[in-house]
C-alpha positions as semicolon CSV with decimal commas, in nm:
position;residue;x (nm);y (nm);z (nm)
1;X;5,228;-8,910;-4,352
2;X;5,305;-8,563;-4,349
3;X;5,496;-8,242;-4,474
4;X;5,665;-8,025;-4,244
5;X;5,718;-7,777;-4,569
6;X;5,715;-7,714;-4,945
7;X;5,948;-7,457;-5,175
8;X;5,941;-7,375;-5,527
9;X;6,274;-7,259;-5,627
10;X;6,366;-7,065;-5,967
11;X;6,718;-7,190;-6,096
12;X;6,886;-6,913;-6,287
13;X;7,204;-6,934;-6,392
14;X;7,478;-6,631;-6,388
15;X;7,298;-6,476;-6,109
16;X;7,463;-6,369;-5,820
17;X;7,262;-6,627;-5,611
18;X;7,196;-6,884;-5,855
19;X;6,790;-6,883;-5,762
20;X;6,537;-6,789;-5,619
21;X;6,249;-6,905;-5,418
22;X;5,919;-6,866;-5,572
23;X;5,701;-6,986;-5,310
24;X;5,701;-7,158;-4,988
25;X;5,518;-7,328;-4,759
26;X;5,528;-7,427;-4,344
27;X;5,336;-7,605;-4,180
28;X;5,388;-7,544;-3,815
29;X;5,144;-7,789;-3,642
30;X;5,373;-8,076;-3,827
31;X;5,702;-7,894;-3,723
32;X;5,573;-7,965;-3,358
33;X;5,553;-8,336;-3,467
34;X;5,886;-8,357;-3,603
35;X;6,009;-8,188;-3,290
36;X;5,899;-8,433;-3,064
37;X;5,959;-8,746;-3,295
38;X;6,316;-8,634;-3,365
39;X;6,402;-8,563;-3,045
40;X;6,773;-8,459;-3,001
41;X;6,806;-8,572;-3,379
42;X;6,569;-8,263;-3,480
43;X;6,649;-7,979;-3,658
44;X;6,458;-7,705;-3,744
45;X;6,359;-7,625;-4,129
46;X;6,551;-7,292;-4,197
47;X;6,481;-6,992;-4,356
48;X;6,419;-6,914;-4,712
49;X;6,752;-6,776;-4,808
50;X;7,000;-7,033;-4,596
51;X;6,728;-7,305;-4,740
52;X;6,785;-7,192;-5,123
53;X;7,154;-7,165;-5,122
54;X;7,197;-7,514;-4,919
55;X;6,984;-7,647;-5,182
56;X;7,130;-7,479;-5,500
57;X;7,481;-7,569;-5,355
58;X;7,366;-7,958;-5,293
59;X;7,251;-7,969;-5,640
60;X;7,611;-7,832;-5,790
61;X;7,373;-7,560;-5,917
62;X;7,587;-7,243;-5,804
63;X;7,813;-7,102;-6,121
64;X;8,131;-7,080;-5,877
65;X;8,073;-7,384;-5,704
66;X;8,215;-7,650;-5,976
67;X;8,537;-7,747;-5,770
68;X;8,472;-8,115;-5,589
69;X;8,382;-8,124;-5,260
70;X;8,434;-8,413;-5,006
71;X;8,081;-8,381;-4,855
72;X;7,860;-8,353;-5,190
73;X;8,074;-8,533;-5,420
74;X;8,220;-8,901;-5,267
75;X;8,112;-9,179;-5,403
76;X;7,950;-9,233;-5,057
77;X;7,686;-8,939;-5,095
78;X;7,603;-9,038;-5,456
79;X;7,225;-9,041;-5,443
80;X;6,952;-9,225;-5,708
81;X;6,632;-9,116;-5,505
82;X;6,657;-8,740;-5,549
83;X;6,648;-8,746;-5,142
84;X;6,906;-8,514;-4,989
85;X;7,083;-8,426;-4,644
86;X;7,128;-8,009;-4,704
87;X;7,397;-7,873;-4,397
88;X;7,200;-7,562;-4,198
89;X;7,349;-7,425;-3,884
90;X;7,557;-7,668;-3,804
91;X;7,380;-8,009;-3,856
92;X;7,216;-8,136;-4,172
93;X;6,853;-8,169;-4,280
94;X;6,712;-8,492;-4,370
95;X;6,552;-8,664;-4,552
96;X;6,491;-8,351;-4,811
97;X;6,326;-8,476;-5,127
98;X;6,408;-8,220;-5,429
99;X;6,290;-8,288;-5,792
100;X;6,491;-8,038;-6,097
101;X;6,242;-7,975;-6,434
102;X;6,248;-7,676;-6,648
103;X;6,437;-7,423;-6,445
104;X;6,235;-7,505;-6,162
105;X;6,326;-7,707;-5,838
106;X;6,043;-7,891;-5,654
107;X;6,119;-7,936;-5,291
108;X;5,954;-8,105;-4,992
109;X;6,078;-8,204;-4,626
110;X;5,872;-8,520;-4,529
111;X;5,807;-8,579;-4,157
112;X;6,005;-8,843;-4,020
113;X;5,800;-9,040;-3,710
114;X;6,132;-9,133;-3,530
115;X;6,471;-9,020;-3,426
116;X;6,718;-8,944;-3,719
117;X;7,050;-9,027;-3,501
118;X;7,052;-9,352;-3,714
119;X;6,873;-9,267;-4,033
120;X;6,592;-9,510;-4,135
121;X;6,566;-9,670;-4,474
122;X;6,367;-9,444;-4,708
123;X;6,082;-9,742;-4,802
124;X;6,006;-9,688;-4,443
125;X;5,922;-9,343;-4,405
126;X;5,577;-9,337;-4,538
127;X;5,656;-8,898;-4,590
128;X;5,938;-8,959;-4,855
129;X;5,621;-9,160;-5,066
130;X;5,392;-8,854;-5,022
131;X;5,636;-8,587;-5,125
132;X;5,673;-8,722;-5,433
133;X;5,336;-8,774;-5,526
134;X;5,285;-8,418;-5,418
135;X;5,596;-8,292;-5,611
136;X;5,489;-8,508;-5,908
137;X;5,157;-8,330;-5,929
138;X;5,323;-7,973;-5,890
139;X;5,560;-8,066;-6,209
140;X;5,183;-8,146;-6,369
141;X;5,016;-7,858;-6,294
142;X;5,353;-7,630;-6,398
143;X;5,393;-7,788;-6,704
144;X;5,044;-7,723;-6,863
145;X;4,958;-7,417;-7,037
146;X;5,185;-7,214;-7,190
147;X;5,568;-7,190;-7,033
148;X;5,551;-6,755;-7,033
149;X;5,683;-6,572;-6,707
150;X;5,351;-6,403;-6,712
151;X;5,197;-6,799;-6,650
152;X;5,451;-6,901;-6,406
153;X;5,343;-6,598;-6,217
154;X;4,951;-6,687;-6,199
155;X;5,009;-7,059;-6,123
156;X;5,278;-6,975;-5,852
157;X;4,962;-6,664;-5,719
158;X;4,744;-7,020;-5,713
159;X;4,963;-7,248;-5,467
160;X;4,803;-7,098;-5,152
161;X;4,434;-7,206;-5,209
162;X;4,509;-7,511;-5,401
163;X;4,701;-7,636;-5,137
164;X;4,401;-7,597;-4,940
165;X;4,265;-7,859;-5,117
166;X;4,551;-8,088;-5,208
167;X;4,758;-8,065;-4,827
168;X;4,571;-7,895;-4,535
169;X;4,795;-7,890;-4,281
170;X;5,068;-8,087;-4,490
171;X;4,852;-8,385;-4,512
172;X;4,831;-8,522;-4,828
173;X;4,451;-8,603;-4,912
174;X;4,513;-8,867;-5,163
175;X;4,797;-9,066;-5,386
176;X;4,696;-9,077;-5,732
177;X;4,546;-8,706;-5,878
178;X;4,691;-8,450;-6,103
179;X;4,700;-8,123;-5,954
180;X;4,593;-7,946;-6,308
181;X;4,246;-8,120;-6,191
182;X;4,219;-7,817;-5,974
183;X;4,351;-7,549;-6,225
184;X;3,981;-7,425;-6,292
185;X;3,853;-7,438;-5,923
186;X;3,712;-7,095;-5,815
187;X;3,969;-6,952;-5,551
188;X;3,670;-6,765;-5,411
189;X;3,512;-7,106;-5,362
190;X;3,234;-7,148;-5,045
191;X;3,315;-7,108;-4,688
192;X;3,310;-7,397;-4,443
193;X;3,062;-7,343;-4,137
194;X;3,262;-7,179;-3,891
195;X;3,229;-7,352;-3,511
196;X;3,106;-7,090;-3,330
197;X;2,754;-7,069;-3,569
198;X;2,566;-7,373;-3,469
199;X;2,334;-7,310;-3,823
200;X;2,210;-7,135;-4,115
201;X;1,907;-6,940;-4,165
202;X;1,675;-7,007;-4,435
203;X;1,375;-6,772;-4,516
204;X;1,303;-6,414;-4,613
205;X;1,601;-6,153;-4,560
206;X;1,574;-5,936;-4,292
207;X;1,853;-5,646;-4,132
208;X;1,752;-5,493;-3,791
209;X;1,902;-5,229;-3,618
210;X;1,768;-5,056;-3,290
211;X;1,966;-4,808;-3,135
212;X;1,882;-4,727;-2,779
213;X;1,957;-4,460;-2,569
214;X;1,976;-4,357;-2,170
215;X;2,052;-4,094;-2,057
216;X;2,180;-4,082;-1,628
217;X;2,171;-3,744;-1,478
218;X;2,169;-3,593;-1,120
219;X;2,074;-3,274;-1,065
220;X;2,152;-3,098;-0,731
221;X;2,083;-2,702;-0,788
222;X;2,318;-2,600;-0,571
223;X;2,610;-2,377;-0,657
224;X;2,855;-2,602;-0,452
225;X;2,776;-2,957;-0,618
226;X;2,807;-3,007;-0,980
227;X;2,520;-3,154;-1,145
228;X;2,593;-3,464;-1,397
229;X;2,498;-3,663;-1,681
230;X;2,608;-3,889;-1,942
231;X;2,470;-4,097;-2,194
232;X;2,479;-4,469;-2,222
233;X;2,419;-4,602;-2,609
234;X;2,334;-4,942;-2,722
235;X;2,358;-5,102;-3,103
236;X;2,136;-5,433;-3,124
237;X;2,109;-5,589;-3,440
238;X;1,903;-5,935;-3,584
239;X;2,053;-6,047;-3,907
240;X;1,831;-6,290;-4,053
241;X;2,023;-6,414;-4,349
242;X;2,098;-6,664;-4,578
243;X;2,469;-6,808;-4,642
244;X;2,756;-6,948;-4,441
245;X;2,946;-6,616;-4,360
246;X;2,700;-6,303;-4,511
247;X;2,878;-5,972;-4,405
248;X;2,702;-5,687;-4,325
249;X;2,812;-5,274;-4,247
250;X;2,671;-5,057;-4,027
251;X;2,729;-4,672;-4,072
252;X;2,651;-4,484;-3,780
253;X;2,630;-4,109;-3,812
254;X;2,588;-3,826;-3,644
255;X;2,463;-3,439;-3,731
256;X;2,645;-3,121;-3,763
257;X;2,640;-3,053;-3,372
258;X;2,603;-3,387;-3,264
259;X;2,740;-3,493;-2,958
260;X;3,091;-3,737;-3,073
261;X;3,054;-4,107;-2,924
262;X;3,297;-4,210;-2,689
263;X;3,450;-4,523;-2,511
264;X;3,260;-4,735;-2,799
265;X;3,329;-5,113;-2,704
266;X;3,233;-5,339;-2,990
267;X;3,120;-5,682;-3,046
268;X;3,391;-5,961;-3,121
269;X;3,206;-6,060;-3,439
270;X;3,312;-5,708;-3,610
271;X;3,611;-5,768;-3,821
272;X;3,790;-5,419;-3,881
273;X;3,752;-5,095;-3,711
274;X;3,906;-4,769;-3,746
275;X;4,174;-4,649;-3,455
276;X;4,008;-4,287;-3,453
277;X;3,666;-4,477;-3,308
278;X;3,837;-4,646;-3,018
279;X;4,100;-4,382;-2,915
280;X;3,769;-4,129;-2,829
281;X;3,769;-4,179;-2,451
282;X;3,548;-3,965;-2,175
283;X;3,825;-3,982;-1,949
284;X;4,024;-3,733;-2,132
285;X;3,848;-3,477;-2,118
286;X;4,112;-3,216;-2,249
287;X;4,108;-3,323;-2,589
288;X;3,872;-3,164;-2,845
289;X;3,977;-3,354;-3,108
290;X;3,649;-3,665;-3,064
291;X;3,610;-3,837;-3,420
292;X;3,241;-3,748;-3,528
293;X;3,211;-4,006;-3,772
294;X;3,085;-4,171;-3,977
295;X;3,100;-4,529;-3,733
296;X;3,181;-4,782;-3,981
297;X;3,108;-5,098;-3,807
298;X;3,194;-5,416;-4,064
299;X;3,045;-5,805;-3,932
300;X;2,975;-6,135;-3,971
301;X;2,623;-6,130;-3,771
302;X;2,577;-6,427;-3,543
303;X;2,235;-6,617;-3,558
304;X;2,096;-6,435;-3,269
305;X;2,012;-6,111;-3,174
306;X;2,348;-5,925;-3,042
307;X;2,501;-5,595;-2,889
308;X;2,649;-5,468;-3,194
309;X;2,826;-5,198;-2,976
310;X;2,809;-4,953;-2,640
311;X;2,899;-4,618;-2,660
312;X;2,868;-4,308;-2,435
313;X;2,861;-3,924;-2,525
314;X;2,839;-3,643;-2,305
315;X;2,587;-3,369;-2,440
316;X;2,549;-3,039;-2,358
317;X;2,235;-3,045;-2,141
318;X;2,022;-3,322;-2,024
319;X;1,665;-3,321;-2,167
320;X;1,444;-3,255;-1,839
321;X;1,580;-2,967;-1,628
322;X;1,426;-3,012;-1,298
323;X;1,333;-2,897;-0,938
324;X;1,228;-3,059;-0,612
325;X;1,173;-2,864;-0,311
326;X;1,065;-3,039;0,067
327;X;0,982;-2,807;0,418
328;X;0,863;-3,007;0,660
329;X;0,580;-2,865;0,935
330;X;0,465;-3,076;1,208
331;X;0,349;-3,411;1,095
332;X;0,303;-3,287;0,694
333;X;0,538;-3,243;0,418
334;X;0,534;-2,960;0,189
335;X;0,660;-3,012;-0,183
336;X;0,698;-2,822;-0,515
337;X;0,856;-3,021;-0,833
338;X;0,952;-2,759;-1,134
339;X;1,014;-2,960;-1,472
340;X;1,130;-2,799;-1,795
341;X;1,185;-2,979;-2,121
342;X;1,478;-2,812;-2,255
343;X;1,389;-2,706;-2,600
344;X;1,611;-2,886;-2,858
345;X;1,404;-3,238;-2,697
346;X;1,155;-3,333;-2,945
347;X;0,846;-3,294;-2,720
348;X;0,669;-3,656;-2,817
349;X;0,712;-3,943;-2,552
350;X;0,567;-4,285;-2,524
351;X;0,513;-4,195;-2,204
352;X;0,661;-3,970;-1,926
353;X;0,603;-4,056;-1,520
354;X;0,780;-3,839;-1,234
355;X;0,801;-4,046;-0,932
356;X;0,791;-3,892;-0,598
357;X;0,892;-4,167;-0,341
358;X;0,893;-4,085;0,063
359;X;1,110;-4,328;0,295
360;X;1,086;-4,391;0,664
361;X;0,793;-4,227;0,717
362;X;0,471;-4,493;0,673
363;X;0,127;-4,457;0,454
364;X;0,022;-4,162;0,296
365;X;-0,332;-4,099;0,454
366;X;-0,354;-3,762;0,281
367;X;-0,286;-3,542;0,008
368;X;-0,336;-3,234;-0,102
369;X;-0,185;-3,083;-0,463
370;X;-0,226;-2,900;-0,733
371;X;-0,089;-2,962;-1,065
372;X;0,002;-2,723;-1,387
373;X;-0,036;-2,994;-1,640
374;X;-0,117;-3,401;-1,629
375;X;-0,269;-3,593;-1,338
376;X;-0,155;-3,785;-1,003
377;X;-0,169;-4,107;-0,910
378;X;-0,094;-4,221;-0,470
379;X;0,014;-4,558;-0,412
380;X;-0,041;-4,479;-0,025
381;X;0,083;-4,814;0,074
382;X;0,389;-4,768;-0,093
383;X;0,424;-4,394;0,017
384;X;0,542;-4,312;-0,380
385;X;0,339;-4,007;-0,604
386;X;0,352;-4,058;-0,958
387;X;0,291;-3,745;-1,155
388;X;0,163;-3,881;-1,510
389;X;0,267;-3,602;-1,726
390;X;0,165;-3,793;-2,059
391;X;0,302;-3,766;-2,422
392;X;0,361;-3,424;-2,432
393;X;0,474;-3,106;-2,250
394;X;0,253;-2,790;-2,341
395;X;0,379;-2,511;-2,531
396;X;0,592;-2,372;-2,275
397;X;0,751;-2,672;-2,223
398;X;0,741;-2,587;-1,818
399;X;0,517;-2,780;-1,545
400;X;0,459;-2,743;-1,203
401;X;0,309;-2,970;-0,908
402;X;0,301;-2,815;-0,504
403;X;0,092;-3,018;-0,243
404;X;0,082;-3,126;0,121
405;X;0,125;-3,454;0,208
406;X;0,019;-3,632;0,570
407;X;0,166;-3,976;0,678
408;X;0,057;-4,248;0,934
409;X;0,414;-4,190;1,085
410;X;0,242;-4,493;1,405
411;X;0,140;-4,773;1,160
412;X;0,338;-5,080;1,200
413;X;0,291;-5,215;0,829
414;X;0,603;-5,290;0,619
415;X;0,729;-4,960;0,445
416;X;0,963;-4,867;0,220
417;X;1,337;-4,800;0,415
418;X;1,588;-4,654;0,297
419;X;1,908;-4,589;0,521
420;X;2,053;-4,251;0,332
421;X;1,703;-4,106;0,232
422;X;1,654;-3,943;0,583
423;X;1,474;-3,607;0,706
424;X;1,509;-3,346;0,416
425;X;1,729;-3,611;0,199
426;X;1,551;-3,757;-0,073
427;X;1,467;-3,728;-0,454
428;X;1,238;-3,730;-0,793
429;X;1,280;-4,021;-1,051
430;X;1,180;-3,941;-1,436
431;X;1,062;-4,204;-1,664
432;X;1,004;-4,163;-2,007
433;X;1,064;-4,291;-2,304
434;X;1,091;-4,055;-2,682
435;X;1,055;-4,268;-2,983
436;X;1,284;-4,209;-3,312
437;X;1,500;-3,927;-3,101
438;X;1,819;-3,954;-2,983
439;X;2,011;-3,715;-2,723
440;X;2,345;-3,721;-2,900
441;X;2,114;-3,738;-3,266
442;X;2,288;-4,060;-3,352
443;X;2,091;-4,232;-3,616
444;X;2,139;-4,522;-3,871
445;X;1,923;-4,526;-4,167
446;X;1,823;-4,821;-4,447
447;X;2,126;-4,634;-4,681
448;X;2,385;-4,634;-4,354
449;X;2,311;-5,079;-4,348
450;X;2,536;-5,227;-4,636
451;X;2,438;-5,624;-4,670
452;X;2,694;-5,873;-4,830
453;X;2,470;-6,179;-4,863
454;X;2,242;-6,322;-5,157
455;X;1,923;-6,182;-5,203
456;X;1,765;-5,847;-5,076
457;X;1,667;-5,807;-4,710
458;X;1,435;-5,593;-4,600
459;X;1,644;-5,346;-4,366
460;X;1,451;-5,191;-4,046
461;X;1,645;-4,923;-3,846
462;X;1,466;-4,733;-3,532
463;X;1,626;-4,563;-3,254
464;X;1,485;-4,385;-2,898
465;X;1,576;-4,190;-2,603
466;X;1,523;-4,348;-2,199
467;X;1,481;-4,237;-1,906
468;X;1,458;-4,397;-1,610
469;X;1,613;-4,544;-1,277
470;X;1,949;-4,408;-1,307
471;X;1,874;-4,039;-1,365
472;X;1,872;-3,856;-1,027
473;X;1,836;-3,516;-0,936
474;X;1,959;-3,583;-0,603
475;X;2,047;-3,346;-0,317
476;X;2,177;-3,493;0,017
477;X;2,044;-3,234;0,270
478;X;1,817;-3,086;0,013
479;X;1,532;-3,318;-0,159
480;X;1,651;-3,472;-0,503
481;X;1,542;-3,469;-0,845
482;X;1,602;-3,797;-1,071
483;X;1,596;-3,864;-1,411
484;X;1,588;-4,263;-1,468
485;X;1,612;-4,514;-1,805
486;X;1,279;-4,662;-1,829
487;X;1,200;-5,013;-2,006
């Protein structure tokens, strides 16, 4: 029992066309189902305008259509059921049921679970049954209220979502109801639980948004190799809030010489975008034409906490300018790191480490050094120096550490290898970490976080800088300087 489709048609007479339809309704999953019932019988449910004048010529509705015509008109087509066969390309649709009341025709194409090359009797399709009951309560709901164009217009603007509730998916959900019971039903009525959120949350409100930073340099200081970085941005967000389907907006936005976003890939819960934030791409890097903002960023927030978005940017400068220097003499290495904090950094960090690792070359047994500012650390089994610099650089934002360092080059313990990092090769890793700072000064505050949802949440927004791992300074005959994200 089902309806492959549904048409309201508007008889008027001494129009060119005779009518016109009103609304309309398919309902493909069922059309599949008549396909493969019907078989070579099927044919397909036309258009709206082939469909209307079939129907308004069936119905000896057309002004110059009054002559008789064999097909419509023998005493063999003469029909007490209001069931029709309408002709479309070629072949004729059956069984069409088709009900005439006030200047209005009320149409429905039942599905037929069978082949049509000999036509069934009509008490045995179960469809023919259900279209008029469905019909039936159309003529209902049309004929209360007042009969103004002005009403016609609002009931026909009502169809879609009440036959949401009267024939999802042409299925009739019951045999003996009035469709005016629906009349006063809120068409913004409650989502259903989607299938992809397992729940709902129930407690206080509560919007989180973190945006992180890291930025991934190398810096070689050498007039032949071009030094490099980039950074790497990440949009996490916890939406802890009550409803079905709350929607929430993020505004990202950036200052008046901030560095544009780029290559921003979003999550699949956001639900619009603008093109001008996904056509920004690092790759070209001959246009200077980067959208600056705002990032609108419109969701349904999963349960869990999620990747709103990535993003990179490339800024001017990176935020540690360094250099490493190595000579080797005899069995002991001489070294000299150089670190500037360039000074549009805000000079405030969680912490700040330079590692200074040696490969292929056993223990440290000794070390001599002198540093500018902060204190070293030896890990001599691991060969590695860690320069804690601390939370701040001093007022000339410069630093210096030279020293001489001795290795058990003969000791047969397990050391770190490294197959690239040999003679003169090697490098300095930065780790730090600045908190509310970010290199490209993206920044979303508790007025950029629109919520959708009932009640107020309490909105938290923070953002920081990394660096750590993936920020070299490296030079391949020369030693390396590194600046890496940190954790």
């Amino acid at each position: 029992m089902a309806q492959r489709a549904i048409w309201l048609v508007s008889h008027e007479p001494g129009t060119p066309r005779g009518g016109t339809v009103r609304f309309s309704r398919r309902y493909p999953t069922v059309e599949k189902r008549a396909k493969t019932f019907n078989g070579s019988s099927y044919v397909p449910v036309p258009e709206d305008d082939p469909f209307c004048k079939a129907l308004l010529f069936e119905l000896r509705l057309l002004d110059d259509d009054k002559d008789f015509v064999e097909s419509r008109d023998s005493c063999s087509r003469i029909s007490k059921a209001s069931v029709y066969g309408l002709p479309t390309a070629g072949k004729e649709l059956w069984p069409v049921v088709a009900i005439q009341k006030n200047g209005l025709v009320y149409v429905s194409v039942p599905l037929v679970e069978q082949t049509l090359s000999t036509r069934p009797p009509l008490i045995s399709i179960s469809g023919i049954s259900q279209a008029f009951d469905l019909l039936f309560g159309l003529i209902d709901f049309f004929d209360s209220g007042p009969k103004t164009e002005a009403d016609l217009s609002t009931k026909v603007s009502q169809l879609p979502d009440l036959l949401l509730y009267i024939c999802p998916f042409g299925t009739l959900l019951g045999t003996n109801f009035l469709l005016d019971n629906f009349s006063n039903l809120s068409i913004n009525r409650a989502p259903k639980q989607p299938a992809w959120k397992a729940g709902t949350y129930k407690g206080k409100a509560h919007v989180a948004v973190s945006i992180t930073e890291k930025v991934k340099s190398m810096q070689y200081d050498k007039r032949d190799v071009a030094d490099m970085w980039q950074v790497y941005g990440t949009i996490t967000c916890k939406c802890d809030l009550e409803g079905v389907m709350p929607n929430v907006t993020v505004s990202l936005n950036l200052p008046t010489n901030g560095s544009p976003l780029q290559d921003i890939l979003v999550h699949p819960c956001v639900t619009s975008l603008d093109s001008a934030v996904l056509t920004s791409s690092s790759v070209d890097m001959m246009d200077d034409s980067a959208f600056s903002g705002p990032y609108k960023f419109p969701f349904t927030p999963p349960l869990e906490s999620f990747h709103l978005c990535y993003y990179t940017s490339q800024v001017p400068v990176p935020p540690i300018l360094g250099f490493y220097q190595l000579k080797e003499e005899d069995s002991q290495l001489k070294i000299s790191v150089h670190l500037k904090l360039h000074e549009s950094v805000k000079n405030c960090f969680e912490y700040c480490e330079a590692h200074i690792p040696f490969y292929n070359r056993g223990p440290i047994t000794h070390l001599e050094y002198k540093v500018s500012f902060g204190q070293v650390e030896v890990l001599r089994e691991k060969s590695l120096l860690i320069w804690i610099i601390g939370q701040k650089f001093p007022k000339s934002l410069e630093i210096n550490l030279s020293g001489a360092v001795n290795f058990n080059t003969m000791s047969h313990q397990k050391q770190p290898v490294d197959t690239i990092c040999i003679g003169g090769t090697t490098y300095v890793k930065l780790y730090f970490r600045i908190p509310d700072y970010t290199l490209t000064g993206c920044y979303a505050d508790q007025h950029s976080v629109q919520v959708f949802a009932s009640g107020k949440p309490k909105i938290t927004t923070y953002w920081k800088l990394l660096g750590g791992g993936d920020c070299l300074l490296p030079l391949l005959v020369s030693p390396v300087l590194t600046t890496v994200p940190g954790t």
